[in-house]
One Martini backbone bead per residue (centre of mass of N, CA, C, O) as a GRO file, in nm:
protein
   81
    1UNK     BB    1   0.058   0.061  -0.024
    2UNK     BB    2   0.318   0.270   0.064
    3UNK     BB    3   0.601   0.069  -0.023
    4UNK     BB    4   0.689  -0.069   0.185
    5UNK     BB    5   0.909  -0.278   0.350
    6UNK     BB    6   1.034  -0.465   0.554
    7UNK     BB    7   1.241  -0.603   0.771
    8UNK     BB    8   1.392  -0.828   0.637
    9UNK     BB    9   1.448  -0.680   0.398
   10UNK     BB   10   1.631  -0.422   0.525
   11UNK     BB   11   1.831  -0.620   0.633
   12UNK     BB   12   1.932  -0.741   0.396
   13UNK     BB   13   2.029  -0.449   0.293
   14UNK     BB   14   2.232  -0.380   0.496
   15UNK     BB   15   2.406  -0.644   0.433
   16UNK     BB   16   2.491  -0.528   0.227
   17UNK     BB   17   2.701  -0.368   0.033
   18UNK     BB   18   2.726  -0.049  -0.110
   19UNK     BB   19   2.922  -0.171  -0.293
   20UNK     BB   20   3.179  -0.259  -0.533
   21UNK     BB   21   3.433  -0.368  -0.560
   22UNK     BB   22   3.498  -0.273  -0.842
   23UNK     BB   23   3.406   0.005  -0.821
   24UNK     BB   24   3.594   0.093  -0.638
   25UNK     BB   25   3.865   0.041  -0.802
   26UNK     BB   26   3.774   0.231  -1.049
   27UNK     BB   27   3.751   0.496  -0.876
   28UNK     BB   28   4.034   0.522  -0.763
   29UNK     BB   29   4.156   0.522  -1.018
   30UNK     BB   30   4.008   0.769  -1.152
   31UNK     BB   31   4.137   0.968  -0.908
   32UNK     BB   32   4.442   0.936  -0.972
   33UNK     BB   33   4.472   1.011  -1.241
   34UNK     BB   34   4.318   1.297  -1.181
   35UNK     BB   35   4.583   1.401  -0.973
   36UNK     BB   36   4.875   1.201  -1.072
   37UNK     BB   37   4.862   0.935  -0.904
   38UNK     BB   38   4.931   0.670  -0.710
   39UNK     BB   39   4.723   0.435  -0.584
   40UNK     BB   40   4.948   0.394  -0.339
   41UNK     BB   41   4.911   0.716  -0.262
   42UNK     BB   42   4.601   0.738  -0.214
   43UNK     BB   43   4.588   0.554   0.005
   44UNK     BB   44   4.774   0.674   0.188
   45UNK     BB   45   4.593   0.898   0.250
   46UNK     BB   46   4.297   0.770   0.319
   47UNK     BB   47   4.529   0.630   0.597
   48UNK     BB   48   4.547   0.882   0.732
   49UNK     BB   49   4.489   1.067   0.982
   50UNK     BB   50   4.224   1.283   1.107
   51UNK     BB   51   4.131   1.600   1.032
   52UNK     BB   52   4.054   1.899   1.186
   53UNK     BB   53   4.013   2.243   1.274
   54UNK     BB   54   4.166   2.183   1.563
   55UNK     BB   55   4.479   2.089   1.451
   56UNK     BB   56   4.458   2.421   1.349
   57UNK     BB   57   4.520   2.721   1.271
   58UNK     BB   58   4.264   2.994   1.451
   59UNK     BB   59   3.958   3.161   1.480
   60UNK     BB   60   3.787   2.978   1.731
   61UNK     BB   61   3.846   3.112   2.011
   62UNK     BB   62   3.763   3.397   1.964
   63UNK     BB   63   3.468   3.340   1.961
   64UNK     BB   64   3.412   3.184   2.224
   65UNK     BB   65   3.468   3.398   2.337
   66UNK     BB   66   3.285   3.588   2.277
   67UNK     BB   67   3.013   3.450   2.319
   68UNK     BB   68   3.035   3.423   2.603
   69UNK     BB   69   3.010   3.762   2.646
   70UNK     BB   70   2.722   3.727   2.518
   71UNK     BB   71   2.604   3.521   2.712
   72UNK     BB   72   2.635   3.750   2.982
   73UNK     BB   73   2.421   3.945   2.802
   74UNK     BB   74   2.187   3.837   2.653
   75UNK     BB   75   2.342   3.796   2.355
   76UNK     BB   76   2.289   3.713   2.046
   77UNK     BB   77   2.457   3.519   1.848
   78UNK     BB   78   2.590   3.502   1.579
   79UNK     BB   79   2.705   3.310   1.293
   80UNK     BB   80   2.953   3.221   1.152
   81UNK     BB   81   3.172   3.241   0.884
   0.00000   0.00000   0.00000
């Protein structure tokens, strides 16, 4: 009536890989050719540790400072930049 799955039916689709391993690697290669880099340094990038804005040097002290400033006048902070 509403076209939904069952539960059944969704975990099966659950337990399915997301991608096909060969597209993955097609993948993979399109992006290094694209680069201009071989597949093992893609890969080793890819593998490197996760890194966020807070790993650099910003200006988002400056920020939480006014903030807390603003929340302490009961003045409503617009957002970041």
């Amino acid at each position: 009536l509403t076209d939904q799955i069952t539960r059944e039916e969704a975990l099966e689709e659950i337990n399915k890989p997301p991608y096909d391993e060969e597209k993955i690697k097609t993948e993979i290669q399109f992006v290094s050719n694209k680069l201009e880099i071989s597949v093992e340094e893609l890969i080793s990038y890819l593998n490197l540790p996760k890194k966020t804005f807070k790993d650099f040097k910003n200006q988002d002290p400056i920020y939480q400072l006014g903030n807390k400033f603003l929340n302490l006048l009961n003045i409503e902070s617009g957002g970041k930049r």
